[in-house]
Biopython code that builds the backbone (N, CA, C, O; Angstrom):
import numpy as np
from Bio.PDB.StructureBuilder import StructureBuilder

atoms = [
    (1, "UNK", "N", (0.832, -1.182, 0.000)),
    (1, "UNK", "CA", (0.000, 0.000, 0.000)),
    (1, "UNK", "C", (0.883, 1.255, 0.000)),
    (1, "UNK", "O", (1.790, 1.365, 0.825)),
    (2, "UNK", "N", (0.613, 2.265, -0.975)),
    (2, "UNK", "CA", (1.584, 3.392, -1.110)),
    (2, "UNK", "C", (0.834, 4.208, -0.038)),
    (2, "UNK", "O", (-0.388, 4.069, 0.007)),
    (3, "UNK", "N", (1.503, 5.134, 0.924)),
    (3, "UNK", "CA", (0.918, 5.963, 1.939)),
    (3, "UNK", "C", (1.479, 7.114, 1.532)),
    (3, "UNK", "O", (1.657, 7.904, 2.458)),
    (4, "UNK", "N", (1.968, 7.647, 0.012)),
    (4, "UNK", "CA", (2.246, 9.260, 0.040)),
    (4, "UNK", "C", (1.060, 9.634, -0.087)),
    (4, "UNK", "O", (0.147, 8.811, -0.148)),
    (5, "UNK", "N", (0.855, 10.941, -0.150)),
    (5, "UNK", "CA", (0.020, 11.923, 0.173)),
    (5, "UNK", "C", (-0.270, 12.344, -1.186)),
    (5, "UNK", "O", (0.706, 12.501, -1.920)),
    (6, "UNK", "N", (-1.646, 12.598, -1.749)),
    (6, "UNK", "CA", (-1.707, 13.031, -3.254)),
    (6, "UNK", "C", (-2.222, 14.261, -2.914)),
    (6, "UNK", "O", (-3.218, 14.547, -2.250)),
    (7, "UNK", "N", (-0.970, 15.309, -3.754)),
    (7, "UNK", "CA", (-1.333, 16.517, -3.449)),
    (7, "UNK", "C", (-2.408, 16.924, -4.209)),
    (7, "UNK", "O", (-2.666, 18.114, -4.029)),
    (8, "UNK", "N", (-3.058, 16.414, -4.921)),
    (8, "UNK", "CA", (-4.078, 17.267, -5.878)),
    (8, "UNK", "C", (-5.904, 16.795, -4.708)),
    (8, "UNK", "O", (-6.934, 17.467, -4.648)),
    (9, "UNK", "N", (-5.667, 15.811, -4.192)),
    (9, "UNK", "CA", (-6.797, 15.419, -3.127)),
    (9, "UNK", "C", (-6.370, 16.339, -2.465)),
    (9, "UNK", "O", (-6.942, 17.306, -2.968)),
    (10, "UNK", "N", (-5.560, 16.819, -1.429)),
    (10, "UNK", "CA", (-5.393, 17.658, -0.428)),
    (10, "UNK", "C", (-5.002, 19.070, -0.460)),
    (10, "UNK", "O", (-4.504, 19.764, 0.426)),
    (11, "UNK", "N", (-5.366, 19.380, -1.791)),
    (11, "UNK", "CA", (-5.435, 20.796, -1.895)),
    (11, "UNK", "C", (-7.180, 21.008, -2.690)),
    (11, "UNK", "O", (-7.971, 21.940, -2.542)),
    (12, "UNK", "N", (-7.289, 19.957, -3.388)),
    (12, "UNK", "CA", (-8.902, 20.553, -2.993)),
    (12, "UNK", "C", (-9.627, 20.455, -1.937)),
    (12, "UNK", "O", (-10.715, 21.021, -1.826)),
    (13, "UNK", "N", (-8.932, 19.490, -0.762)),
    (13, "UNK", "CA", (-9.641, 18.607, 0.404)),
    (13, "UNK", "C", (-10.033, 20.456, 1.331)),
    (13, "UNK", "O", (-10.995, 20.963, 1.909)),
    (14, "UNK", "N", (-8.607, 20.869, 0.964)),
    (14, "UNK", "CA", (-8.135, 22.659, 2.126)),
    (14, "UNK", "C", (-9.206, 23.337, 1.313)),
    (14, "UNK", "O", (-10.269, 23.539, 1.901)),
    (15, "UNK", "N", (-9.088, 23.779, -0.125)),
    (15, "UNK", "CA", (-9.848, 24.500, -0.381)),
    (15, "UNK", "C", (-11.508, 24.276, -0.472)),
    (15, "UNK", "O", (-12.301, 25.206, -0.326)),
    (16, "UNK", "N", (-11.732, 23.491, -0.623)),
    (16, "UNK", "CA", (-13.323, 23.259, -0.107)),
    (16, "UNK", "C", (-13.486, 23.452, 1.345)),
    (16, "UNK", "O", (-14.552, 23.993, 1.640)),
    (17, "UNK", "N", (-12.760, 23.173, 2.266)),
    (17, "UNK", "CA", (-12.529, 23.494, 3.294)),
    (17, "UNK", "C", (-12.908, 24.707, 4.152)),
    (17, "UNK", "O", (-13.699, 24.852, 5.084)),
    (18, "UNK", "N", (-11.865, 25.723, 3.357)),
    (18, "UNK", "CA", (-12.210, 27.289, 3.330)),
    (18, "UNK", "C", (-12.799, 28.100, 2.619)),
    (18, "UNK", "O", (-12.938, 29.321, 2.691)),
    (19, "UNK", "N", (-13.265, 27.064, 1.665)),
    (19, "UNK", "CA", (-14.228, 28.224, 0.712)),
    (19, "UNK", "C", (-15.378, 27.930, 1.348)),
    (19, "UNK", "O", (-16.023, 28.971, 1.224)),
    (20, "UNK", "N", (-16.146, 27.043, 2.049)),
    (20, "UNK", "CA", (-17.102, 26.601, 2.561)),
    (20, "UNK", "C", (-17.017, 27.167, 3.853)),
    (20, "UNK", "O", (-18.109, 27.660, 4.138)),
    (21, "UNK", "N", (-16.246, 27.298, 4.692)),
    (21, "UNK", "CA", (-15.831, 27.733, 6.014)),
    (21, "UNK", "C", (-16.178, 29.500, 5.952)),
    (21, "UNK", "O", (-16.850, 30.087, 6.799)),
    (22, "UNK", "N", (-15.563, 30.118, 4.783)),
    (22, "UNK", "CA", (-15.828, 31.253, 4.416)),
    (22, "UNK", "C", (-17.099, 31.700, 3.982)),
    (22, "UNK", "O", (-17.431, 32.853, 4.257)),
    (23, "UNK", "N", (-17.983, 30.842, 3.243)),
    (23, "UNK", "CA", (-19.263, 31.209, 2.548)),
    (23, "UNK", "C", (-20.316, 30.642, 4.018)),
    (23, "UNK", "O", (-21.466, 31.016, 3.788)),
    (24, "UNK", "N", (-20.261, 30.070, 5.053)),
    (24, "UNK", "CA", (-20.768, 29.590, 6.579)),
    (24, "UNK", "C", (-20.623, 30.982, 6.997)),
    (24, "UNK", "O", (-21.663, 31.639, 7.029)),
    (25, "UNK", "N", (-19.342, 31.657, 7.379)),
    (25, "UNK", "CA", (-19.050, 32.944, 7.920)),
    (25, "UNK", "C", (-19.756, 34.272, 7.318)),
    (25, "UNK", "O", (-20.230, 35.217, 7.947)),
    (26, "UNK", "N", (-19.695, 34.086, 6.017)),
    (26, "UNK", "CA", (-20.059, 35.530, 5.508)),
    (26, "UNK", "C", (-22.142, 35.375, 5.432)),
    (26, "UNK", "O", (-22.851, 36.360, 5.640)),
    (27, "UNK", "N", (-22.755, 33.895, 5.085)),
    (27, "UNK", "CA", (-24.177, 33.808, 5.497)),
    (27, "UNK", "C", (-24.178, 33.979, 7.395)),
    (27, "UNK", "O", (-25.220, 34.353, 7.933)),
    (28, "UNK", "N", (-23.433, 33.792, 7.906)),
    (28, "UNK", "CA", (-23.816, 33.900, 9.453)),
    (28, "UNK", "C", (-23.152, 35.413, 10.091)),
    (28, "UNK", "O", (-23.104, 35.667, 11.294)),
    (29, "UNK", "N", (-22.759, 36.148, 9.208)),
    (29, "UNK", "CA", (-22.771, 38.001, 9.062)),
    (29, "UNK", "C", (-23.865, 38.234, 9.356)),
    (29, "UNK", "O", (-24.304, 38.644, 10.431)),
    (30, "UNK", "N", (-24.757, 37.815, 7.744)),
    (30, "UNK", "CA", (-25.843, 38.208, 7.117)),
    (30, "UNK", "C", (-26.933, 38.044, 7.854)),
    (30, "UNK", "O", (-27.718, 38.991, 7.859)),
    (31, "UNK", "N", (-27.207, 37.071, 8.500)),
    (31, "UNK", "CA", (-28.606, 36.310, 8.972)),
    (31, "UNK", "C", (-28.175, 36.745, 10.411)),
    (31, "UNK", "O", (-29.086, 37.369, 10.955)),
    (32, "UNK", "N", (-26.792, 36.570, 11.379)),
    (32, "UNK", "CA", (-26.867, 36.640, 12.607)),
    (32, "UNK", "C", (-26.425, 37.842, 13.342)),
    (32, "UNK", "O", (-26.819, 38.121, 14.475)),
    (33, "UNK", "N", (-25.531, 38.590, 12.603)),
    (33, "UNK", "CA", (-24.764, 39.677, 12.995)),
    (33, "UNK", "C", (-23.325, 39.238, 13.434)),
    (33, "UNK", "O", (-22.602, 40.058, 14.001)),
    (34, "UNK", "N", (-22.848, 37.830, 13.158)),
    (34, "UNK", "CA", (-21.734, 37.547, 13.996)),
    (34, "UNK", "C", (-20.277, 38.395, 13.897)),
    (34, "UNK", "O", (-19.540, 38.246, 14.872)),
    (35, "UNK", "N", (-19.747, 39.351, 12.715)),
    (35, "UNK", "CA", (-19.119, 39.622, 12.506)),
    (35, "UNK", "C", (-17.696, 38.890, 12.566)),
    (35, "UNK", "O", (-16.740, 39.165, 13.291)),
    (36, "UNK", "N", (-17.782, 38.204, 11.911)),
    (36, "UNK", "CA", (-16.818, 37.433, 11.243)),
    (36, "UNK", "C", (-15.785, 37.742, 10.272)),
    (36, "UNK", "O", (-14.685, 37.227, 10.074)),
    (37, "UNK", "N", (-16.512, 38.884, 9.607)),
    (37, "UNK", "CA", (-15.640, 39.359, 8.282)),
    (37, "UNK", "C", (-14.795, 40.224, 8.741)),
    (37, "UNK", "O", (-14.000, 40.585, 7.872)),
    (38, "UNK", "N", (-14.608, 40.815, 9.990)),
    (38, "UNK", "CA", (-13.551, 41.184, 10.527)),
    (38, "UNK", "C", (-12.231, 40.217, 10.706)),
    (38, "UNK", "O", (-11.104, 40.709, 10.767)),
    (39, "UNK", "N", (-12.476, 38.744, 10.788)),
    (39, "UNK", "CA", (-11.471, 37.652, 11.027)),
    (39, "UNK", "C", (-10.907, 37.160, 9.432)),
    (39, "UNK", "O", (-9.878, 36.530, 9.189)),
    (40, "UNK", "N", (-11.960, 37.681, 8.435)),
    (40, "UNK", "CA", (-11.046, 37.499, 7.008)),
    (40, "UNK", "C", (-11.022, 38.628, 6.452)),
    (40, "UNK", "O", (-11.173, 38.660, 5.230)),
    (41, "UNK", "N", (-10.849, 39.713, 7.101)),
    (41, "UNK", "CA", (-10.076, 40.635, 6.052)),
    (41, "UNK", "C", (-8.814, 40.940, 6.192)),
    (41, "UNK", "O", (-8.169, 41.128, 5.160)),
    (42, "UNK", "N", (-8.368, 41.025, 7.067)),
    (42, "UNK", "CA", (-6.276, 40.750, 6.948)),
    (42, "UNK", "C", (-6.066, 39.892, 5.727)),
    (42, "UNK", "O", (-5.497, 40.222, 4.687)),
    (43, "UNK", "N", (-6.854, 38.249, 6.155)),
    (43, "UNK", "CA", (-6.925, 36.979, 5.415)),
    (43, "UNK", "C", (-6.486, 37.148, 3.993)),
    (43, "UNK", "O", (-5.391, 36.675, 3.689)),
    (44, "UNK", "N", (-7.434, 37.963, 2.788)),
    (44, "UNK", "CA", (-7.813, 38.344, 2.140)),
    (44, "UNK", "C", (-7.986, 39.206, 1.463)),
    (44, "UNK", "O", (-9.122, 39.671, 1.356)),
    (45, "UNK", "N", (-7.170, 39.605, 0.929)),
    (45, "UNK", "CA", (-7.062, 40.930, 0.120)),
    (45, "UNK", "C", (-8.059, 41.025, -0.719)),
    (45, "UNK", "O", (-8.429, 40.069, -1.400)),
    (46, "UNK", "N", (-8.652, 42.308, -0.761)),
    (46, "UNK", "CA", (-9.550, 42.349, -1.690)),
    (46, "UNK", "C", (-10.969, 42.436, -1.744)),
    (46, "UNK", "O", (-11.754, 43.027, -2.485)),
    (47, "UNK", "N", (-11.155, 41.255, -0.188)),
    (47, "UNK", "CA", (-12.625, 41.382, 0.464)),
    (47, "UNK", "C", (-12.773, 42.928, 1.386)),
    (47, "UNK", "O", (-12.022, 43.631, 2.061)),
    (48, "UNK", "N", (-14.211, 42.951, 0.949)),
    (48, "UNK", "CA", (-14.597, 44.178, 1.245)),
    (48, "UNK", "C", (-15.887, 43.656, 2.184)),
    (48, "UNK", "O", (-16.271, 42.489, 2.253)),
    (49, "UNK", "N", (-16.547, 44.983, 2.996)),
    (49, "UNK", "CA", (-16.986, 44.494, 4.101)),
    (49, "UNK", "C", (-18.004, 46.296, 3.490)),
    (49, "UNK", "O", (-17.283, 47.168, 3.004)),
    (50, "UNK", "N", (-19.219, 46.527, 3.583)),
    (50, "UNK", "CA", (-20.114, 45.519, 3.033)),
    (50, "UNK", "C", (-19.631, 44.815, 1.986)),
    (50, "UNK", "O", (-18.502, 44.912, 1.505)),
    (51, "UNK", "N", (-20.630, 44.007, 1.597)),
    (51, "UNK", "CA", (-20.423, 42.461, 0.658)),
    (51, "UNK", "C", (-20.407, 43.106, -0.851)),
    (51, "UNK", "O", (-21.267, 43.929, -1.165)),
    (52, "UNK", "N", (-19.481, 42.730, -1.684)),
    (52, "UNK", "CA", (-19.218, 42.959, -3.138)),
    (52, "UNK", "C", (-19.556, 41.068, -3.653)),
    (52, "UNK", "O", (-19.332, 39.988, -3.106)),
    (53, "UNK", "N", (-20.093, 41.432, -4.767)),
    (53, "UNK", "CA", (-20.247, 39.895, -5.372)),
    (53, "UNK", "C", (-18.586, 40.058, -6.200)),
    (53, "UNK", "O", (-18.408, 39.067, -6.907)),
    (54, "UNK", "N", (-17.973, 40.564, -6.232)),
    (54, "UNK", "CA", (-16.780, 40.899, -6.746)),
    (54, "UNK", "C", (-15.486, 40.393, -5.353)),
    (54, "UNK", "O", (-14.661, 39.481, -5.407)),
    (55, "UNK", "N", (-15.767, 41.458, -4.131)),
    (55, "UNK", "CA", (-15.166, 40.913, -2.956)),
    (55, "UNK", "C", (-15.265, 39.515, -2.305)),
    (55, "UNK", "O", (-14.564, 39.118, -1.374)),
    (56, "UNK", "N", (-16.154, 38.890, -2.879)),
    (56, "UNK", "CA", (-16.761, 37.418, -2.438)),
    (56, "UNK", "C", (-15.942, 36.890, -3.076)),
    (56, "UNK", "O", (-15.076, 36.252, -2.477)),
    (57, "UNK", "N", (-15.915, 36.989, -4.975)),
    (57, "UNK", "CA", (-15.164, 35.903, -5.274)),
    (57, "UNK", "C", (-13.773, 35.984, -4.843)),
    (57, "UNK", "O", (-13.156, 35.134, -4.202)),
    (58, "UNK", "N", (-13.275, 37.324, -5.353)),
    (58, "UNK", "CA", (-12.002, 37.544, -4.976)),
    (58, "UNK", "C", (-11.788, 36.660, -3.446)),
    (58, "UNK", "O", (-10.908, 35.812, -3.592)),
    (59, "UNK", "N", (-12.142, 36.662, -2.607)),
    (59, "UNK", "CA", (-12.155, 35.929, -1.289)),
    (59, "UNK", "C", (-11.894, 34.433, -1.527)),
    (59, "UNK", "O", (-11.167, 33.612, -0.968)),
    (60, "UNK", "N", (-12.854, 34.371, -2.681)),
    (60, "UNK", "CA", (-12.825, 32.378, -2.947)),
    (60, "UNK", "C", (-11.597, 32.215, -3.674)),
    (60, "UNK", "O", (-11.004, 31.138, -3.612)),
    (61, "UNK", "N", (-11.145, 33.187, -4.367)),
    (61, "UNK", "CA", (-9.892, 32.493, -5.356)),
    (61, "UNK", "C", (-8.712, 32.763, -4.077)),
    (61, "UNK", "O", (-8.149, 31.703, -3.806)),
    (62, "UNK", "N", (-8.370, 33.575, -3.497)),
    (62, "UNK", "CA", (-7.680, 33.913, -2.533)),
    (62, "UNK", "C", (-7.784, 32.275, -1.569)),
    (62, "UNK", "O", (-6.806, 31.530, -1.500)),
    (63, "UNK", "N", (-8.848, 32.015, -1.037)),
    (63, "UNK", "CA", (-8.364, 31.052, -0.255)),
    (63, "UNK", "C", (-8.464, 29.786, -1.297)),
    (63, "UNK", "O", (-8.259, 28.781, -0.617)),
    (64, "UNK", "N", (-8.649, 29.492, -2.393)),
    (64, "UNK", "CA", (-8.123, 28.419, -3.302)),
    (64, "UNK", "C", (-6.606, 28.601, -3.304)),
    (64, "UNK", "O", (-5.835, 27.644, -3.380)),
    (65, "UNK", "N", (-6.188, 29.961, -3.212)),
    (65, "UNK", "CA", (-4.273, 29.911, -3.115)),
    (65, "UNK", "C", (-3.786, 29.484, -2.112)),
    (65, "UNK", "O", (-2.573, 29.278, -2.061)),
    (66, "UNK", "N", (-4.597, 29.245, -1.070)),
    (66, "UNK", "CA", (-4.582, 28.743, 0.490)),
    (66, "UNK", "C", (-4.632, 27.745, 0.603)),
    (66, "UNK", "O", (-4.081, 27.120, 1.508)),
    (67, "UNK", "N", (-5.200, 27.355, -0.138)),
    (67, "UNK", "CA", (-5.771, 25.646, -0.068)),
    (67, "UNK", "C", (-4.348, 24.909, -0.657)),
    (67, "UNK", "O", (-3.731, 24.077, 0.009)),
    (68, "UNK", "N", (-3.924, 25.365, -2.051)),
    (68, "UNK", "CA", (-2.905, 25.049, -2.564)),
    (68, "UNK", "C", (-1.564, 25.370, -1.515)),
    (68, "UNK", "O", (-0.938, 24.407, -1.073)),
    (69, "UNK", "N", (-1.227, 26.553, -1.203)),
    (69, "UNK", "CA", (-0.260, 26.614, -0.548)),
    (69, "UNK", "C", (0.022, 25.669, 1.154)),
    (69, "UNK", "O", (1.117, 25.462, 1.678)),
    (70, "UNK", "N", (-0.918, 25.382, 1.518)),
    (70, "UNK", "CA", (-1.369, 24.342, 2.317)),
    (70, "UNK", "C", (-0.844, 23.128, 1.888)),
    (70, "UNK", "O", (0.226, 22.650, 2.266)),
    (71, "UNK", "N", (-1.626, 22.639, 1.086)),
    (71, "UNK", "CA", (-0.966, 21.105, 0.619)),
    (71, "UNK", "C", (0.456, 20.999, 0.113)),
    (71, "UNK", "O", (1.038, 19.930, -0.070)),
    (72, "UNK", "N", (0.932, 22.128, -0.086)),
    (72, "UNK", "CA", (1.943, 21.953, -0.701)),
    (72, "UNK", "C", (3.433, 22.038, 0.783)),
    (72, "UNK", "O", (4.556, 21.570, 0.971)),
    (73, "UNK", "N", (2.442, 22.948, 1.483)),
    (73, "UNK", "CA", (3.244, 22.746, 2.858)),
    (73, "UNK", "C", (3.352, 21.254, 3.360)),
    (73, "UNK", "O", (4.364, 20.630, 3.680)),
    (74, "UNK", "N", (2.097, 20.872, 3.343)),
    (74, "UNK", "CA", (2.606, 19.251, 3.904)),
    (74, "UNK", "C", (2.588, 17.966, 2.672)),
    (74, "UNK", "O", (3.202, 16.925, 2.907)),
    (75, "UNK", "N", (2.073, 18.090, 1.776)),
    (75, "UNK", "CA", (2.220, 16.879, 0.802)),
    (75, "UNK", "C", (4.153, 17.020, 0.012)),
    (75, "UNK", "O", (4.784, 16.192, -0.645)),
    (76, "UNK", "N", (4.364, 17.798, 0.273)),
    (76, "UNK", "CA", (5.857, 17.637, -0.557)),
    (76, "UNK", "C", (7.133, 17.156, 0.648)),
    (76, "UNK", "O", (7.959, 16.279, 0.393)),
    (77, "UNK", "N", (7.095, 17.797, 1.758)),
    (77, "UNK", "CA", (7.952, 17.249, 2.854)),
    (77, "UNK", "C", (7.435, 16.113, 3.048)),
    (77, "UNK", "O", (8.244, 15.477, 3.724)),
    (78, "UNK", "N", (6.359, 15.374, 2.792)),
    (78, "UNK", "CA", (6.076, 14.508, 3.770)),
    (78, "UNK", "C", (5.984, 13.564, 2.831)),
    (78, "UNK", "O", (6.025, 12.403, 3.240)),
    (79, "UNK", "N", (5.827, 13.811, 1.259)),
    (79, "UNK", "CA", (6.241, 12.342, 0.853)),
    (79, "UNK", "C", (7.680, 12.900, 0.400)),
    (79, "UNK", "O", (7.536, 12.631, -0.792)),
    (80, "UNK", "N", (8.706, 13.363, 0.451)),
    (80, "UNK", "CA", (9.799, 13.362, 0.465)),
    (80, "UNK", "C", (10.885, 12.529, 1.335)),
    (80, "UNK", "O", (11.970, 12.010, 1.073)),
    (81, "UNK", "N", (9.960, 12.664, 2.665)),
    (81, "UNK", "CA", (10.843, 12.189, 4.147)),
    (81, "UNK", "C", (10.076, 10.537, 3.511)),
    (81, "UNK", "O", (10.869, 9.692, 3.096)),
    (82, "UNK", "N", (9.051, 10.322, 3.500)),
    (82, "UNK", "CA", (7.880, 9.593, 3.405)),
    (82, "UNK", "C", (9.325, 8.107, 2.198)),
    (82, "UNK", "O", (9.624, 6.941, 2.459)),
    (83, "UNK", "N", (9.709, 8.911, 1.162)),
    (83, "UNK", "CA", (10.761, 8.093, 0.241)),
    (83, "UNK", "C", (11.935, 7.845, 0.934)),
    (83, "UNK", "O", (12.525, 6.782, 0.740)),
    (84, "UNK", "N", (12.297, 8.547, 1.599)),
    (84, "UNK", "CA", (13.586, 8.708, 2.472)),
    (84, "UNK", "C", (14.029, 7.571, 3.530)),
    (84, "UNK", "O", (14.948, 6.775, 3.720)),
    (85, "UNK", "N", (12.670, 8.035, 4.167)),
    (85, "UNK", "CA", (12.694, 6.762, 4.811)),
    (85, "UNK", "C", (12.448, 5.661, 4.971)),
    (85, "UNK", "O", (12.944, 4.894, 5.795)),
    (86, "UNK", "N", (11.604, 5.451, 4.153)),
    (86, "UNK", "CA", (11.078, 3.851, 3.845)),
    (86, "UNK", "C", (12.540, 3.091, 2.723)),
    (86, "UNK", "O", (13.011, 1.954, 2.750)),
    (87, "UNK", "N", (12.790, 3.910, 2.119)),
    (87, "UNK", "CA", (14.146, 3.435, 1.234)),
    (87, "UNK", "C", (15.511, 2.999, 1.918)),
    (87, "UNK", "O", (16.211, 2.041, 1.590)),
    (88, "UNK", "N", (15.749, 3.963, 2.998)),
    (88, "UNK", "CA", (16.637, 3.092, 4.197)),
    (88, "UNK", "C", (16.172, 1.772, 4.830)),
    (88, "UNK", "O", (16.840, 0.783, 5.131)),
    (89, "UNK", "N", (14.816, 2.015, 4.957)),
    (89, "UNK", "CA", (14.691, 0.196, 6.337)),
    (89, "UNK", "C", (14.872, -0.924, 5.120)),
    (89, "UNK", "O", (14.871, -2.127, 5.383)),
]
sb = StructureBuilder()
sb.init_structure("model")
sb.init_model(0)
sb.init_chain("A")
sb.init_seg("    ")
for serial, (resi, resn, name, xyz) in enumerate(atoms, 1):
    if name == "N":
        sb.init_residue(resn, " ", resi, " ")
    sb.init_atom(name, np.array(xyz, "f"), 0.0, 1.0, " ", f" {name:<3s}", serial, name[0])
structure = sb.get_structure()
């Protein structure tokens, strides 16, 4: 059984993740008052607060670069070490 990590599963696994996590936050603005969109705008360049259907997407492609830069943080060290070491025992 191969146990590397397929980076193309785990960078859509992140970005569905946070694009969903994000579109939860910005309907529970809307409906509850939670103010949330204060916690993704550092996040996010681009999002604007009131809501732009423009600032929204921009938000979704932004954390799709998240999602990617994510997997790429752990799917490349880890099947790297992942060859490394199984090739020594």
């Amino acid at each position: 059984m191969d146990r590397r990590l397929n980076f193309r599963a785990l960078s859509i696994t992140f970005g569905l993740a946070l694009g969903v996590s994000y579109l939860v936050c910005i309907a529970g603005d809307l409906l509850f008052g939670w103010s949330m969109y204060e916690a993704w705008m550092p996040f996010v360049p681009g999002f604007t607060w009131p809501l732009t259907p423009t600032g929204v997407l921009i938000g979704l492609l932004w954390l799709t670069g998240y999602g990617l830069y994510g997997a790429a943080l752990i799917v490349f060290p880890y099947n790297y070490l992942y060859r490394r070491f199984t090739a020594s025992s």
